[in-house]
C-alpha positions in Angstrom: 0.0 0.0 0.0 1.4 3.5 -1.0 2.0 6.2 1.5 -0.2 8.5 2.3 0.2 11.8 1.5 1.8 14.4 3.5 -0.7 16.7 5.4 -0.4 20.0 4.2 0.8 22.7 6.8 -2.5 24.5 7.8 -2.6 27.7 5.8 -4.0 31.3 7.7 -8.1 31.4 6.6 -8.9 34.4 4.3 -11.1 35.9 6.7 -9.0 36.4 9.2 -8.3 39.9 9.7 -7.1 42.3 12.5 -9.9 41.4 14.8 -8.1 39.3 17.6 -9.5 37.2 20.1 -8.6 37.1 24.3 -6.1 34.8 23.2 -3.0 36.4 22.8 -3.3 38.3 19.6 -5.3 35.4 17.7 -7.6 36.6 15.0 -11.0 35.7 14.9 -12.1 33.7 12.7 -15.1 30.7 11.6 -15.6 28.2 14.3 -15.6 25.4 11.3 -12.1 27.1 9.9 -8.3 26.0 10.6 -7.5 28.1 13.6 -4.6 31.2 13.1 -2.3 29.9 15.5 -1.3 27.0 12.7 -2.3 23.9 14.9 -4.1 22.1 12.2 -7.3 22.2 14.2 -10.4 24.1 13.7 -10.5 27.6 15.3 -13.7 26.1 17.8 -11.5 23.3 19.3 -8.2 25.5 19.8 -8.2 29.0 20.4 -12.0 29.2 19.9 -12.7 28.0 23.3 -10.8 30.1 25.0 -12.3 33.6 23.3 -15.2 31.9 23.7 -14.8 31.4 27.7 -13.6 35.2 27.7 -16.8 36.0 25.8 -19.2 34.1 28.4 -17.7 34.9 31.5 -20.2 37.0 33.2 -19.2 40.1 35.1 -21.4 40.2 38.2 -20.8 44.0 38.7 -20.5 45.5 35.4 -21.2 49.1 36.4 -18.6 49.1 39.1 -16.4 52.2 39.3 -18.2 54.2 37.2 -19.9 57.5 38.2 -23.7 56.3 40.1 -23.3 52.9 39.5 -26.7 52.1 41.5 -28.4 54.4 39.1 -27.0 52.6 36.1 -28.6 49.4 37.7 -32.0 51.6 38.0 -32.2 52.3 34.4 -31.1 49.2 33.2 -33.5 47.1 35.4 -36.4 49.4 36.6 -36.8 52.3 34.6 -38.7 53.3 31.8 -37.7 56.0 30.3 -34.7 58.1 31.0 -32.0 59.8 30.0 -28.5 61.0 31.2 -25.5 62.8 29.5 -22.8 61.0 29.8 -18.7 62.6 29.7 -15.8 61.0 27.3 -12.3 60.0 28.6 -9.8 62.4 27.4 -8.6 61.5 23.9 -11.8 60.0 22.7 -13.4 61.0 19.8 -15.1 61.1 16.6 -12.7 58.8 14.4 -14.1 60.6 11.2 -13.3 64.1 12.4 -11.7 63.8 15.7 -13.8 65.9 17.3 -15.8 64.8 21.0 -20.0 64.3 20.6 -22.6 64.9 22.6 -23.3 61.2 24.3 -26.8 60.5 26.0 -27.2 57.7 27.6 -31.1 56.3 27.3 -32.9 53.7 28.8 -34.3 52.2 25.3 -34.3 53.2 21.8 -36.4 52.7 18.8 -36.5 49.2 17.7 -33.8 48.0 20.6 -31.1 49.9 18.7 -27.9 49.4 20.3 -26.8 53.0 19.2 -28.1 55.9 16.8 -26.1 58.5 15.8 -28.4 61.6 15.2 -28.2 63.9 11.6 -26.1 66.5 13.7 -23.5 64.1 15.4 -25.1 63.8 18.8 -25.0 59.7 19.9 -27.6 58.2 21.6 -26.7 54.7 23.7 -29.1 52.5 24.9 -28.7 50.7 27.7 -31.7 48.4 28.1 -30.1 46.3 25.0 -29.5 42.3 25.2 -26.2 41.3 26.4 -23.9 39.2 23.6 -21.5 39.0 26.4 -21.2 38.4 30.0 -20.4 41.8 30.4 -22.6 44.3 29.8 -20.4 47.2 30.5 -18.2 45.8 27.1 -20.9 45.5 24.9 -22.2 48.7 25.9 -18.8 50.3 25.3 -18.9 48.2 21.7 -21.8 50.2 20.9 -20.8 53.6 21.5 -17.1 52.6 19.8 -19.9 51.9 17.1 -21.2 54.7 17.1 -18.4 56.9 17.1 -17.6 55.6 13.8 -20.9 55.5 12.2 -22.6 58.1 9.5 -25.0 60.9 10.8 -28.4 59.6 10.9 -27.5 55.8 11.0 -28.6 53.6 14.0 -26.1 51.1 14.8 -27.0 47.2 13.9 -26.9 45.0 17.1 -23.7 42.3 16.7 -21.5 39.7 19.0 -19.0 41.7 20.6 -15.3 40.9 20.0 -13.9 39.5 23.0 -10.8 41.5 24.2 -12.4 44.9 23.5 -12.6 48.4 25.7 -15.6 48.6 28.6 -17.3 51.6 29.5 -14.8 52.7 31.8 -12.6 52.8 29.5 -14.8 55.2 27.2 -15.9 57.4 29.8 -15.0 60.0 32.6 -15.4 58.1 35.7 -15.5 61.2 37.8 -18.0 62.8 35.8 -21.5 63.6 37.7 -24.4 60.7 36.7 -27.3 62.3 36.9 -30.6 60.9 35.4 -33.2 62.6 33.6 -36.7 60.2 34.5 -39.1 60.9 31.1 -43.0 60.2 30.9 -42.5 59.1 27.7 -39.9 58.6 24.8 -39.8 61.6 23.1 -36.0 62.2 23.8 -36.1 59.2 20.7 -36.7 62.0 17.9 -35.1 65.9 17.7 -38.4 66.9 16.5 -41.1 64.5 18.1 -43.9 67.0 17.5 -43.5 66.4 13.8 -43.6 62.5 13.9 -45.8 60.9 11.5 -46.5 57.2 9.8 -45.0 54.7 12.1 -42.6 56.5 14.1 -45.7 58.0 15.8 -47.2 54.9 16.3 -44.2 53.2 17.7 -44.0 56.3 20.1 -47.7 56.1 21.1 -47.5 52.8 22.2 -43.8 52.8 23.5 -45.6 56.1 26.0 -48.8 53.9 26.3 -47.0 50.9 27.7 -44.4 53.2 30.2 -45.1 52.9 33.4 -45.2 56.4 35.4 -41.7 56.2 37.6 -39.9 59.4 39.8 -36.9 59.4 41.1 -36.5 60.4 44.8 -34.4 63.5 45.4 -33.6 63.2 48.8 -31.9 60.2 48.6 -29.6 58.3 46.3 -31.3 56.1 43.7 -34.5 55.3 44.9 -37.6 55.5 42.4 -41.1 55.7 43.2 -43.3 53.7 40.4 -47.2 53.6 40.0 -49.3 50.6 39.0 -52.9 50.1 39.2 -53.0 48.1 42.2 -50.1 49.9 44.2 -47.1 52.0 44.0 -43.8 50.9 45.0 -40.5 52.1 46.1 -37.7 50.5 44.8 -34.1 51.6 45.9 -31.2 50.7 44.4 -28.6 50.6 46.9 -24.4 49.5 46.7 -24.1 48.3 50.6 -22.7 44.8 50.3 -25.7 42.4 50.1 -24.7 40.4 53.5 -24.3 43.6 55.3 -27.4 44.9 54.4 -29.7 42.1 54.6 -28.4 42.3 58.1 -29.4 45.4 58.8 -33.1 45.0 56.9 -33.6 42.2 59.1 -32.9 44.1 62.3 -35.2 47.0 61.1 -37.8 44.7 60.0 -37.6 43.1 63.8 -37.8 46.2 65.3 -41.1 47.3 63.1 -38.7 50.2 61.6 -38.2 49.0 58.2 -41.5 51.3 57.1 -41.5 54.4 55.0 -44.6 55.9 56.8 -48.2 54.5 57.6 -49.5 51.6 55.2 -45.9 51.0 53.9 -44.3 47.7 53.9 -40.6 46.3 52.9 -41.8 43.5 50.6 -38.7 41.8 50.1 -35.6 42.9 47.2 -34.0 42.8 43.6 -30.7 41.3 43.0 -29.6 43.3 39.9 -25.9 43.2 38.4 -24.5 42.9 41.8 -26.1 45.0 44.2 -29.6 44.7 45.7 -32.7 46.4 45.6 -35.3 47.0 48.8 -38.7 47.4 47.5 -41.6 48.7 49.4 -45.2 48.5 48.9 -46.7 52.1 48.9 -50.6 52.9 49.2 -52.1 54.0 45.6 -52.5 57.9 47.5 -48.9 57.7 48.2 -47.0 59.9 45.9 -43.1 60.1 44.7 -43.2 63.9 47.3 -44.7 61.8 50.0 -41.9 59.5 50.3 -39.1 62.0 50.4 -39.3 62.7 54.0 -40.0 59.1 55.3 -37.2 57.7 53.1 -34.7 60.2 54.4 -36.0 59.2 57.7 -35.5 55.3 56.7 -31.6 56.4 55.2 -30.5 57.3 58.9 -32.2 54.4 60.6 -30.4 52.3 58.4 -27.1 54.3 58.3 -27.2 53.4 62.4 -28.0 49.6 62.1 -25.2 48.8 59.6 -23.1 50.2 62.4 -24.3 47.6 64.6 -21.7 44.9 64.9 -23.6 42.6 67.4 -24.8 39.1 66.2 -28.6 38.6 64.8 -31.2 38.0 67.4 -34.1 34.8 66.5 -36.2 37.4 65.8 -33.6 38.9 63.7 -32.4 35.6 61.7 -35.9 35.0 61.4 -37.0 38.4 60.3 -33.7 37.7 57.6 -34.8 34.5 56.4 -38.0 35.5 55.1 -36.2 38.4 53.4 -34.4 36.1 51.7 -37.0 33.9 50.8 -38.6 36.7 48.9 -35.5 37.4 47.0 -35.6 38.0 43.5 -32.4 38.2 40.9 -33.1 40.1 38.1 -29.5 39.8 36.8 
């Protein structure tokens, strides 16, 4: 029987370009295609997996060490419709004219748009977008790079984020104020939203139909008040490490102090992106004012109990374990 025939030596695919992977400087390329490295295996069963692992590994706290990173959580998680400016990092810009846009950040945009860059260079990011990624903060930051590049008037097309890229805190000015705008309704979408006509309209008059009314509290730090037809509710976003504060809810709740004034009740709490939201059960008369002084109130009762550093009572444990019970993670 002859020889066989000797393999050839695996030859770079075609479409690999300079998009690298986590891996070391290893383009990207086909799952199904002979990996750039020049194994002789496919790019999924070499360096594949391991851009893929750095694709997929979730980032519990994606927000953390930017500017109001419990408001980030808010509008990602619990608010309609808002907006916030938002402040580039020194030295980034418009790659087409090298000049620094206006950034907004918003809650949602038409059609789940990543991105849209406005006729008169103005960027709009949305942040209530799915995640290609376990981090949300990079494929947020993929968006506005995006962006930056795109032509006035385009939105920017939703697309798998390339592993290895910038996050948000690379982008933007950490020390730059966050400080949210809370909309009843989406007309921050258009320039001109009084001349809307066709479709845009409609999508706009249902997008306002289906918004549920939301305020945020100005006495405190990111806490919104939200309306429903059966009750209002206060949900507080709040960065206190979750042990801690569970603690300290429990002790409250023991001590019948974990109210925000008469007919209130502390319902149980959010999990969101790595930091946990309280949320209260307000009576339907009970309006986003009203709970300004009784949450300032709660803030200084609560600042004093995570002081405490004695053990939980029963009652305490007990008061805990049925806070956890009730529990929710949102993300």
């Amino acid at each position: 029987m002859g020889k066989k025939a000797a393999k050839k030596a695996p030859q770079r695919s075609q479409s690999a370009t300079a998009t690298t992977s986590a891996t070391g400087g290893i383009p990207v390329v086909g799952a199904r295609e002979d990996c750039p490295c020049g194994s002789g295996r496919r790019y999924k069963a070499c360096h594949g997996r391991e851009a893929s692992h750095a694709v997929q590994e979730l980032v519990h706290r994606p927000f953390e060490g930017l500017s109001g990173e419990a408001d980030w959580v808010a509008l990602r998680e619990l608010v309609p419709a808002a907006t916030v400016p938002l402040t580039l990092a020194a030295g980034v810009v418009d790659e087409a004219t090298g000049d620094v846009p206006s950034v907004t950040l918003a809650t949602v945009l038409p059609l789940a748009w990543p991105a849209l860059r406005r006729q008169d260079g103005s960027i709009l990011l949305g942040l209530q977008t799915q995640s290609s990624s376990g981090d949300l903060s990079r494929d947020l930051a993929d968006a506005l790079e995006l962006a930056l590049t795109a032509e006035p008037g385009a939105p920017v097309p939703s697309r798998r984020t390339v592993p290895g890229g910038r996050r948000l805190q690379d982008l933007l000015d950490a020390s730059a104020p966050f400080t949210p705008a809370v909309h009843t309704g989406f007309e921050f979408w258009l320039e001109d939203a009084e001349s809307a006509t066709g479709e845009v309209a409609a999508s706009l008059e249902r997008a306002n139909a289906s918004a549920i009314p939301t305020e945020k509290l100005s006495g405190v730090d990111s806490a919104y008040w939200c309306g429903t037809p059966d009750k209002n509710h206060l949900r507080w976003v709040m960065t206190v490490p979750e042990e801690q504060l569970l603690d300290a809810l429990a002790r409250l709740t023991a001590a019948d102090l974990s109210s925000i004034g008469p007919d209130t009740r502390l319902v149980g709490s959010f999990r969101a992106h790595g930091l946990t939201v309280p949320v209260w059960d307000l009576p339907l008369e009970m309006t986003a004012a009203d709970c300004e002084k009784p949450a300032a109130e709660f803030a200084e009762r609560l600042a004093a109990t995570l002081a405490d550093p004695a053990p939980l009572t029963t009652e305490e444990r007990r008061a805990r374990a049925n806070l956890v019970n009730r529990q929710v993670t949102l993300n």
